[in-house]
N, C-alpha and C positions, 0 to 999 in steps of 0.2 A: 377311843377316837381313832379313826383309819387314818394314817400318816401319810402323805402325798410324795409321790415320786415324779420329780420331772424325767421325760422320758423327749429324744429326740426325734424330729416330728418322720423319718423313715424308719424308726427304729428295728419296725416289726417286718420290712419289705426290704431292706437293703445290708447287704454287699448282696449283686448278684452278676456274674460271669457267664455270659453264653457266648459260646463261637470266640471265643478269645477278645469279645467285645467285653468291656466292665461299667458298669453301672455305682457310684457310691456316693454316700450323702456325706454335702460340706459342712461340714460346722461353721459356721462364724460365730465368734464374741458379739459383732456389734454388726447392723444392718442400718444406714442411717438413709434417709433421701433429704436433701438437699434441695434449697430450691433459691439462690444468690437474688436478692432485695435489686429492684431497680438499679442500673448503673455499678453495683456490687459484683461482675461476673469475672474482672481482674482482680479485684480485691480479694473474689474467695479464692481462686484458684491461687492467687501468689501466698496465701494461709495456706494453705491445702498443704504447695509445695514446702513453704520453710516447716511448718510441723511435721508435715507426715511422707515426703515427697512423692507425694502425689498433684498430680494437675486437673483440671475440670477439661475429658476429654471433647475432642470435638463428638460433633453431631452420627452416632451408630461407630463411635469411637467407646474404646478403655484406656485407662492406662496403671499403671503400678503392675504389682506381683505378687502370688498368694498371699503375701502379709502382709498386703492390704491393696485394696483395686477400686479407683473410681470408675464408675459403667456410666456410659448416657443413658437417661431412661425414659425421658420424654422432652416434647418442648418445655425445654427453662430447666431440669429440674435431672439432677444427679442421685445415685444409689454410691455410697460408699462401706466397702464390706473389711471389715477389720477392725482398724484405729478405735479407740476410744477419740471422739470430736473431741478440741476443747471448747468452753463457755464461748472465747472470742468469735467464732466463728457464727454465734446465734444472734451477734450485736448487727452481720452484713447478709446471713441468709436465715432465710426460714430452717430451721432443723429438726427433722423427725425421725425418732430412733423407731424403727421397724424390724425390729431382730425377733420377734415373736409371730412377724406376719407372714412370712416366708419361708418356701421349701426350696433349698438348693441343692441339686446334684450334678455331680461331673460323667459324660459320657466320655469313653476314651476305648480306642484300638481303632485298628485299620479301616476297618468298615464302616466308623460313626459316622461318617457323610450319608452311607447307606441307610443308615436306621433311621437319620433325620431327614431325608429326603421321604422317606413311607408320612411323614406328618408334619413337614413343616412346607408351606405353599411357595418355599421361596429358596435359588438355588444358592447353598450351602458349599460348594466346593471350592476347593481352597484356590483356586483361580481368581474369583471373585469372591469371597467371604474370606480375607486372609487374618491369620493372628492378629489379634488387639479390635477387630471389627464385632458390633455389639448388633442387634437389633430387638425389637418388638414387634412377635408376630403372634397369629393363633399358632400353638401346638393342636393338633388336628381339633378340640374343640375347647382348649383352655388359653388364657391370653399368657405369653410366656416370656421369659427376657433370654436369650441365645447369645453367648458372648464365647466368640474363638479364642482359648486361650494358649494353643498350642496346635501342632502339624494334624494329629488325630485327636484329639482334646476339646469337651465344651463344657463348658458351665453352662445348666439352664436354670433358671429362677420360676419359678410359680408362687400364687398362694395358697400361701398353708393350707387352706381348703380341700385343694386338690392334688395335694401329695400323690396318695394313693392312686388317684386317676395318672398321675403322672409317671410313675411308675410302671402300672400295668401297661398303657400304652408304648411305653420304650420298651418293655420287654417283650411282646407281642413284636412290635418291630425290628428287635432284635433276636427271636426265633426263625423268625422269617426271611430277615439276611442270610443268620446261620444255617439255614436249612438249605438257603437257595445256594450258600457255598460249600455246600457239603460238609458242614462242620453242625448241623443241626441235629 
């Protein structure tokens, strides 16, 4: 009988380093989305805080730190990546552990404004996109979650689906910076 190996959904495509830009896949434990029951949206968020100190950010907000981050994800409805929930928290919101449905990696170096400006329709520099600001947009033809977590730093989210697509497109646009800075 063939024995099964879980394998991590970039496994076969990721670490990769071009032009001093880096590319690497996040692990999370848990991926959970959120979605606080009618008039529940203080209730969960003051849970959130005393267990995990985290808050239900605002609207194209985050909040927390790599060991653990709540992201906005849509109307009504949060992405929490880390914590284990507890039970209480499923008595005031809907709770859906999605840690199997998701490809998350971090772009990082000087130029990542550059790489994601080649595919995302919407302007990314840190003028106006500053640390802890989240959105949902297409990555050039995949729906993606963009969350600034640092000065040259992104978290992007995708579905697992489209890993690979996700992927090849960031490194395509990061040859192409690299190239254009003479680091290609």
């Amino acid at each position: 009988m063939a024995e099964l190996i879980a394998k991590n959904v970039c496994a076969d495509v990721l670490p990769l380093d071009i032009g001093g830009i880096s590319l690497t896949e996040v692990i999370e434990e848990k991926v959970t989305v959120i979605a606080p029951y009618k008039g529940q949206h203080k209730a969960v968020s003051d849970l959130l805080q005393q267990t995990h100190g985290l808050v239900l950010p605002a609207v194209n907000r985050t909040s927390g730190k790599d060991s653990g981050r709540a992201i906005w994800f849509s109307q009504g409805q949060w992405v929490v990546l880390g914590p284990e929930l507890g039970p209480k928290l499923a008595k005031i919101a809907a709770v859906v552990d999605q840690s199997d449905a998701w490809a998350i990696v971090r772009l990082e170096g000087a130029d990542a404004e550059d790489v994601l400006a080649r595919l995302v329709p919407v302007n990314l520099r840190r003028s106006a996109f500053k640390r802890g600001h989240t959105l949902r947009s297409n990555l050039y033809h995949m729906m993606a979650s963009i969350t600034r977590i640092g000065n040259n730093t992104f978290q992007i989210m995708v579905f697992r689906s489209m890993a690979e697509t996700l992927v090849h497109d960031l490194s395509v646009a990061m040859k192409s910076v690299a190239a254009r800075q003479g680091r290609g």
